[in-house]
N, CA, C and O atoms as CSV, one atom per row, in Angstrom:
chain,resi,resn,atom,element,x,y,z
A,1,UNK,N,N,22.911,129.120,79.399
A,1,UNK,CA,C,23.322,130.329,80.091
A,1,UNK,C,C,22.090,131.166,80.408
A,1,UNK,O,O,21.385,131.647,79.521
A,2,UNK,N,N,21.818,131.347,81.941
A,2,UNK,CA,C,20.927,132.869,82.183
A,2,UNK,C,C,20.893,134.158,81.684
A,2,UNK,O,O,21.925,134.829,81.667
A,3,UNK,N,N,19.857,134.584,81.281
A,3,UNK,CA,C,19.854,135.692,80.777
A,3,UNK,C,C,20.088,137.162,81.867
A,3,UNK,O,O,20.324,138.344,81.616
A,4,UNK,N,N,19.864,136.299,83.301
A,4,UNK,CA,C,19.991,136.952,84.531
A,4,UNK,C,C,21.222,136.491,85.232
A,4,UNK,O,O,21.610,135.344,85.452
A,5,UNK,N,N,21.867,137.902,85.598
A,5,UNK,CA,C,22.811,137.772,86.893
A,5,UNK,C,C,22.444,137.405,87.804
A,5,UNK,O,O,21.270,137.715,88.003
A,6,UNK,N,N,22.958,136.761,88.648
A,6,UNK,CA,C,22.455,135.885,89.979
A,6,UNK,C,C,22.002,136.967,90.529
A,6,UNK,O,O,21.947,137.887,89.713
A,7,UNK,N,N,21.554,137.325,91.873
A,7,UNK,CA,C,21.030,139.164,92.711
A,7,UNK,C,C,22.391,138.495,93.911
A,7,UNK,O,O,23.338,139.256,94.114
A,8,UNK,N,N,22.390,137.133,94.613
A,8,UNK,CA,C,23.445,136.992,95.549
A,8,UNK,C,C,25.171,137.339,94.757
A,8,UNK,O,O,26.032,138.111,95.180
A,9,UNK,N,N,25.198,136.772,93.962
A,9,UNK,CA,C,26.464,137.051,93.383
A,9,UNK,C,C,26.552,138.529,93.200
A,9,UNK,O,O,27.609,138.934,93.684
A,10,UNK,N,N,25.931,139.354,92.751
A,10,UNK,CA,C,25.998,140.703,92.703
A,10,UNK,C,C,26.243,141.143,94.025
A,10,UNK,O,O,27.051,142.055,94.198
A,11,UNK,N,N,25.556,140.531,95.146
A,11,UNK,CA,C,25.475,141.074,96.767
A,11,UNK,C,C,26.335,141.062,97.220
A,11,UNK,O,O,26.695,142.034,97.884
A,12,UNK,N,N,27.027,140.056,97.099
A,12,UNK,CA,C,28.443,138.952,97.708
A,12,UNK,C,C,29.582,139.972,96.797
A,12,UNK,O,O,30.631,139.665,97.363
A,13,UNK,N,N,30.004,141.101,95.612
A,13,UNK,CA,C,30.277,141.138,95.055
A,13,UNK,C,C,30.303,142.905,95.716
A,13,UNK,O,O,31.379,143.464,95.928
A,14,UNK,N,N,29.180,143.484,95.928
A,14,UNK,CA,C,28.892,144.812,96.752
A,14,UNK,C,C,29.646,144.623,98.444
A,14,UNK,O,O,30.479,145.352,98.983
A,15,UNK,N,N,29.083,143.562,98.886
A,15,UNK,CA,C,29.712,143.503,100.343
A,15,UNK,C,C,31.797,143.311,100.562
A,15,UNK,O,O,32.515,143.773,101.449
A,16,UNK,N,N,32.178,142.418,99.286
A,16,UNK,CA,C,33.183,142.616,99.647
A,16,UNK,C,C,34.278,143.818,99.271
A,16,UNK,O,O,35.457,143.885,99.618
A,17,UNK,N,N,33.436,144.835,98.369
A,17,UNK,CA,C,33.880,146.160,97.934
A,17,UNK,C,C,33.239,147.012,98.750
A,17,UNK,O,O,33.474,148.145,98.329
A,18,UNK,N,N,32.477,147.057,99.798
A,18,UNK,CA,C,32.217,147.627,101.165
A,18,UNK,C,C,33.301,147.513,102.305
A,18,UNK,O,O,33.721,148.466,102.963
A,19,UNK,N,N,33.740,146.016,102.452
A,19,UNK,CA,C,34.580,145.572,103.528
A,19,UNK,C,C,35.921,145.901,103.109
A,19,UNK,O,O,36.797,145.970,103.971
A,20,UNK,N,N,36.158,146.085,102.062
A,20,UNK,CA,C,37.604,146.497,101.593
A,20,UNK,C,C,37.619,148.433,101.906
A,20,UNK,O,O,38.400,149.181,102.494
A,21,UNK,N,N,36.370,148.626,101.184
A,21,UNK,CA,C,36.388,150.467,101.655
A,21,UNK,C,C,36.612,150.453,103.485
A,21,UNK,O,O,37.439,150.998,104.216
A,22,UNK,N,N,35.660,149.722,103.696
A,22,UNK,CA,C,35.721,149.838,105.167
A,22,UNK,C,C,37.267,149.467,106.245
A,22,UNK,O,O,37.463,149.829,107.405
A,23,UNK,N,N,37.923,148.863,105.587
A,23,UNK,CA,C,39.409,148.502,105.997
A,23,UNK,C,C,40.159,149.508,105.387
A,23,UNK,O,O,41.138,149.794,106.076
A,24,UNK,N,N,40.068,150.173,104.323
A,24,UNK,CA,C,40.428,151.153,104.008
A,24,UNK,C,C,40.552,152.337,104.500
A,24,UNK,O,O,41.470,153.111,104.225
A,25,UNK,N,N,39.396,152.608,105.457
A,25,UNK,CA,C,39.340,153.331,106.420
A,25,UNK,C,C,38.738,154.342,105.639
A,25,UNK,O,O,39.296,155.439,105.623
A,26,UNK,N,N,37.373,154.124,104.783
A,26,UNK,CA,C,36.135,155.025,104.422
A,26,UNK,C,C,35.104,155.495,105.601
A,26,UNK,O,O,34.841,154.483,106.251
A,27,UNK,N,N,34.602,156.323,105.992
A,27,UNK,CA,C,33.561,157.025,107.020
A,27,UNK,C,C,32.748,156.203,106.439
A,27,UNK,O,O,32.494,156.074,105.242
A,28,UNK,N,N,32.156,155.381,107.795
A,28,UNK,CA,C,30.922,154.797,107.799
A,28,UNK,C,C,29.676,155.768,107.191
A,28,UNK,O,O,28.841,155.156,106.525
A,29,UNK,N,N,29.469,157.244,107.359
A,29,UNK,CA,C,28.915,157.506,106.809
A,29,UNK,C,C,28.584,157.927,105.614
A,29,UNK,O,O,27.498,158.388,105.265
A,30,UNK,N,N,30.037,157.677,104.653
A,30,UNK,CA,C,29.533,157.245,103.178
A,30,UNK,C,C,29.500,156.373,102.468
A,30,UNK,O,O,29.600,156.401,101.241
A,31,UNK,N,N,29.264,154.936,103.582
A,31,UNK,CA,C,29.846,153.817,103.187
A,31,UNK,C,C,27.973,153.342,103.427
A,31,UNK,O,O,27.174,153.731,104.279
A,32,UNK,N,N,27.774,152.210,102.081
A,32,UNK,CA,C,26.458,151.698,102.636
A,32,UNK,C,C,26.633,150.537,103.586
A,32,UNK,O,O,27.732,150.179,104.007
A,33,UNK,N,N,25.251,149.859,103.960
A,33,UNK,CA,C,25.648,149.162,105.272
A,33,UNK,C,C,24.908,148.024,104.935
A,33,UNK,O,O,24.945,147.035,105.666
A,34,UNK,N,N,24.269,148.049,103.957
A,34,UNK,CA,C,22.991,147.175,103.058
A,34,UNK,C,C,22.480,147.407,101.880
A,34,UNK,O,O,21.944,148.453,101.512
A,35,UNK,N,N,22.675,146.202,101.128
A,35,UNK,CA,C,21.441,146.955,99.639
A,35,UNK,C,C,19.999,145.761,99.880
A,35,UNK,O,O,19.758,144.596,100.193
A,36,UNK,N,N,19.507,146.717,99.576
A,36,UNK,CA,C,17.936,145.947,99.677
A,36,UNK,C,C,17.575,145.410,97.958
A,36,UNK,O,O,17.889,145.863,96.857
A,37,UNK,N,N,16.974,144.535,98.296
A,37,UNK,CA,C,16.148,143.607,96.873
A,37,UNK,C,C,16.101,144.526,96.045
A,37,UNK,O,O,16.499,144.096,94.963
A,38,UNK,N,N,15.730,145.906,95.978
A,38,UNK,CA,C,15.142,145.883,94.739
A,38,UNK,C,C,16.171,146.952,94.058
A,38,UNK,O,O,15.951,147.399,92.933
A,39,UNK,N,N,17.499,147.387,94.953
A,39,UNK,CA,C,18.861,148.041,94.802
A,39,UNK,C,C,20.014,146.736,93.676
A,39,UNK,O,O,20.838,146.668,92.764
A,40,UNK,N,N,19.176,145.910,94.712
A,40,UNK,CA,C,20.116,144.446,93.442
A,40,UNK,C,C,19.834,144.412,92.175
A,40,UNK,O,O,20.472,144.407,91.122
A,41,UNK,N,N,18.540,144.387,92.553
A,41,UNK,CA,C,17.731,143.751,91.337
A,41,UNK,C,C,18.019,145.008,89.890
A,41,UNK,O,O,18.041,144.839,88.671
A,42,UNK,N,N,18.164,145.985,90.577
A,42,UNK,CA,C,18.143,147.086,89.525
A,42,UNK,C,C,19.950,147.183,89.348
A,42,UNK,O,O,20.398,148.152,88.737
A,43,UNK,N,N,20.705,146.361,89.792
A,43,UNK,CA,C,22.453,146.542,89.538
A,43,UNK,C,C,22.451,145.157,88.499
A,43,UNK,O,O,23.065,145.024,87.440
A,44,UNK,N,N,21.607,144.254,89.140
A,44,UNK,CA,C,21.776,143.019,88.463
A,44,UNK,C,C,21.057,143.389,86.525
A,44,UNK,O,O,21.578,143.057,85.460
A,45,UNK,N,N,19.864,144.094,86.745
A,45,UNK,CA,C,19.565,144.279,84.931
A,45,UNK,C,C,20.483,145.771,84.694
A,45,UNK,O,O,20.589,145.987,83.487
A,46,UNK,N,N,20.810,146.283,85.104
A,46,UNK,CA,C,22.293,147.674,84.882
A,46,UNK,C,C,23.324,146.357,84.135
A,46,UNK,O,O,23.426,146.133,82.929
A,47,UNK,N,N,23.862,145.775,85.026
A,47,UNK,CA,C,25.328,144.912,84.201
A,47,UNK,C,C,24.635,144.438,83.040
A,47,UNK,O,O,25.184,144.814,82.005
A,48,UNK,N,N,23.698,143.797,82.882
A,48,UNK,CA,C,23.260,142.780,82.424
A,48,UNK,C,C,22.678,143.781,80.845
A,48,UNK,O,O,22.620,143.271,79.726
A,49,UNK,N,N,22.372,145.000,81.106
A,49,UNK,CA,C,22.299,145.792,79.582
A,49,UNK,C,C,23.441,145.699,79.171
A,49,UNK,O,O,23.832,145.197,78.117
A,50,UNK,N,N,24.188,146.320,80.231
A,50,UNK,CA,C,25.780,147.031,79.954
A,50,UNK,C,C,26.426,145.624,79.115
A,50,UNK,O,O,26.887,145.765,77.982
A,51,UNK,N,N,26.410,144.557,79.653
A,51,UNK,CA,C,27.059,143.460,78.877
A,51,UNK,C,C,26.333,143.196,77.508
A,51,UNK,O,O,26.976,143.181,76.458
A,52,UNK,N,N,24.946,142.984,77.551
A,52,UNK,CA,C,24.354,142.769,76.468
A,52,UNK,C,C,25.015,144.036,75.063
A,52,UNK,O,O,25.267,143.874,73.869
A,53,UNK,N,N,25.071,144.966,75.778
A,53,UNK,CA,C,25.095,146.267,74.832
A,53,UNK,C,C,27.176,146.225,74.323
A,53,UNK,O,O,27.623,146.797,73.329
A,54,UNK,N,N,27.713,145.715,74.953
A,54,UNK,CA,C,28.933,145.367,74.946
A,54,UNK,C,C,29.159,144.094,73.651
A,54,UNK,O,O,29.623,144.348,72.540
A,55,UNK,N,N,28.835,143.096,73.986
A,55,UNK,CA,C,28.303,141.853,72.969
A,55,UNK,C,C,27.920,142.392,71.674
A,55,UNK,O,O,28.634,142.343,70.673
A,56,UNK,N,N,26.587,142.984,71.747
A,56,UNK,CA,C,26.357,143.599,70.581
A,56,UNK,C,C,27.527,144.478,69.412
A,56,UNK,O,O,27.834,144.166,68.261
A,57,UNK,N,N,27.872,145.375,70.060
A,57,UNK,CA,C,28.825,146.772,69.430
A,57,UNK,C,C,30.106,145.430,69.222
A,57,UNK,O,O,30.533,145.383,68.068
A,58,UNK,N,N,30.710,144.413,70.173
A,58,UNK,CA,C,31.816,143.625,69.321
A,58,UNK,C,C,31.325,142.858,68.707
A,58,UNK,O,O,32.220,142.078,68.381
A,59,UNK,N,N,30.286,142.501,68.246
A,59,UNK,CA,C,29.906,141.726,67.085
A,59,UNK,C,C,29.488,142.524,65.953
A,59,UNK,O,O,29.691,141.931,64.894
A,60,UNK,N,N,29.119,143.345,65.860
A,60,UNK,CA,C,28.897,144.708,64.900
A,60,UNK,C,C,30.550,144.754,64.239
A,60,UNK,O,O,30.713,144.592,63.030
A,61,UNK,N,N,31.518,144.951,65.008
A,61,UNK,CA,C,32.990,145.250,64.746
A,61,UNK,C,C,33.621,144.431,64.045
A,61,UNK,O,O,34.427,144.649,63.141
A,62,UNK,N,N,33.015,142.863,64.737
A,62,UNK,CA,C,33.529,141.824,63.774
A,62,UNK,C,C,33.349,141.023,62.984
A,62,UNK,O,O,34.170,140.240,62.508
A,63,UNK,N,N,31.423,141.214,62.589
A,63,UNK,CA,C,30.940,141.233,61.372
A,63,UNK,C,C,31.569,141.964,60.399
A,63,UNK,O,O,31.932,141.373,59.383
A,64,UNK,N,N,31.828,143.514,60.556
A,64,UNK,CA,C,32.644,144.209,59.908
A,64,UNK,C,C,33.866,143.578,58.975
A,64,UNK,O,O,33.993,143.439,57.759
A,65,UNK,N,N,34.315,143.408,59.587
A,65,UNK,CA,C,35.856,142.652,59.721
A,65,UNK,C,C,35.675,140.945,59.384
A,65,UNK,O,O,36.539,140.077,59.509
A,66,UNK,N,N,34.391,140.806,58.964
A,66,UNK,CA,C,33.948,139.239,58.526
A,66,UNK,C,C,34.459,137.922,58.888
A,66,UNK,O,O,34.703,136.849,58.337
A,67,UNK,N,N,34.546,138.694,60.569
A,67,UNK,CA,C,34.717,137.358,61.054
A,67,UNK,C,C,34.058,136.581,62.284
A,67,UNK,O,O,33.402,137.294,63.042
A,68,UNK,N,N,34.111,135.691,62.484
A,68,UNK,CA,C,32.856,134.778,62.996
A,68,UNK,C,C,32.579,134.259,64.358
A,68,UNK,O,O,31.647,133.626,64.855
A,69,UNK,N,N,33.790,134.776,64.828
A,69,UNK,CA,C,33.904,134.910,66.319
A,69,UNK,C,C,33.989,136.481,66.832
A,69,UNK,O,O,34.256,137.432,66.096
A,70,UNK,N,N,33.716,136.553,68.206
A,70,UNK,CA,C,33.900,138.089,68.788
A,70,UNK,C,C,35.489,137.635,69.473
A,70,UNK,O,O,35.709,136.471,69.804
A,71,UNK,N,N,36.414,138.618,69.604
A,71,UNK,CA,C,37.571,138.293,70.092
A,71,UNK,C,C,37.932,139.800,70.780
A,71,UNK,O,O,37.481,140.889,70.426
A,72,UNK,N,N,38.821,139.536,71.799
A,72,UNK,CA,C,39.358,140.397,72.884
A,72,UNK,C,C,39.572,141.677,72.003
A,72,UNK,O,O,39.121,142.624,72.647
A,73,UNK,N,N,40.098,142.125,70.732
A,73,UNK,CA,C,40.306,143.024,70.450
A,73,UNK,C,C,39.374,143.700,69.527
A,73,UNK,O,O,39.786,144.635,68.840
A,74,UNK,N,N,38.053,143.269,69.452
A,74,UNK,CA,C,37.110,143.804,69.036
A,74,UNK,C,C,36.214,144.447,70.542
A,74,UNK,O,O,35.595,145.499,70.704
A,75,UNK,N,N,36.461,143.399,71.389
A,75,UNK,CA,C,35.583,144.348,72.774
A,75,UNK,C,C,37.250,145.483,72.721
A,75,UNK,O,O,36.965,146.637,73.041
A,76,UNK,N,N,37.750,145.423,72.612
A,76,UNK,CA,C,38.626,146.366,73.076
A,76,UNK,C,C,38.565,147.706,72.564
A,76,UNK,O,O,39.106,148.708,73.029
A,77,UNK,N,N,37.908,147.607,71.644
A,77,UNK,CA,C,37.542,148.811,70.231
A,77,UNK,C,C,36.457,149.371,70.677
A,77,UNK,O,O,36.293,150.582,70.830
A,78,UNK,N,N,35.649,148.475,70.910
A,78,UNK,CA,C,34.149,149.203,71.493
A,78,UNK,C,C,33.967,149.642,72.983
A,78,UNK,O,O,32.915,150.218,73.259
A,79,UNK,N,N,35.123,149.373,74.227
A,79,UNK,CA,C,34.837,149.464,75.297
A,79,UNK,C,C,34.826,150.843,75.937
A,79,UNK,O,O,34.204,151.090,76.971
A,80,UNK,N,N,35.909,152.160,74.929
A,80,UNK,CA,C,35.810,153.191,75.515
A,80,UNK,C,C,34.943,154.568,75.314
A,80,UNK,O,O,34.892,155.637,75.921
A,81,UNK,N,N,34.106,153.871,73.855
A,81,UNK,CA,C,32.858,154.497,73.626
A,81,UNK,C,C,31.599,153.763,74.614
A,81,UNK,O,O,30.650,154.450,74.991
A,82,UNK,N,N,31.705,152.472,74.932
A,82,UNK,CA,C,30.680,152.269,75.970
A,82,UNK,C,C,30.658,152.551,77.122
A,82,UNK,O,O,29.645,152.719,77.801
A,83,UNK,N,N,31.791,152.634,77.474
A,83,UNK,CA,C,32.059,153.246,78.826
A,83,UNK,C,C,31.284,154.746,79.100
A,83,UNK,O,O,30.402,155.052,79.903
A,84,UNK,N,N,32.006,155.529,78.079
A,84,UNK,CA,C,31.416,156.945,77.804
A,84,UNK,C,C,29.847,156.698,77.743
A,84,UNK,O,O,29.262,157.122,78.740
A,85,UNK,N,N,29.120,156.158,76.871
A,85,UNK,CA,C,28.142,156.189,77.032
A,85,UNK,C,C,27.470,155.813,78.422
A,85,UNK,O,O,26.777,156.539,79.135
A,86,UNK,N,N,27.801,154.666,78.597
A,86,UNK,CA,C,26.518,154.549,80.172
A,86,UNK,C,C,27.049,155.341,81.215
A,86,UNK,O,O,26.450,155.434,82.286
C-alpha cells in the first residue's frame, strides 16, 4: 500500500464535485474551473494526515479495549473529535 494518494484520483474526485455543483446550478463564479499541481498535491498530503491521524486515535481506542484489530466502532468513537479538530 502507498503511503500517497494518487494527485489524479484526488483530481478526478474534485472535478466530479465541480460538475455536480455546476448542474446544480452554482455561479460559475464561485465555482473553481481548475486545480493546479501543487492545490492537489497539498489536498492529496491534507487526506492523507487526516487518515493517518484517524488510524492512529482508532488504534489508541482499541488497544484500550485490548483488542487487535481496529473495527468500525472504534473509528466511530474517534471521528467526531477529529472532525472538530482539523
Amino acid at each position: 500500500m502507498s503511503d500517497n494518494f494518487d494527485p489524479d484520483l484526488i483530481q478526478a474526485i474534485f472535478k466530479l464535485i465541480w460538475s455536480k455543483n455546476a448542474l446544480a446550478g452554482t455561479s460559475k463564479k464561485n465555482r473553481p474551473t481548475s486545480a493546479n499541481s501543487s492545490a492537489l498535491k497539498m489536498s492529496c498530503e491534507l487526506l492523507r494526515l487526516f487518515v493517518t491521524e484517524a488510524v492512529q486515535r482508532a488504534a489508541a481506542i482499541a488497544e484500550a479495549e485490548g483488542a487487535s484489530k481496529i473495527q468500525a466502532t472504534h473509528l466511530e468513537r474517534i471521528l467526531p473529535q477529529l472532525l472538530l479538530d482539523f
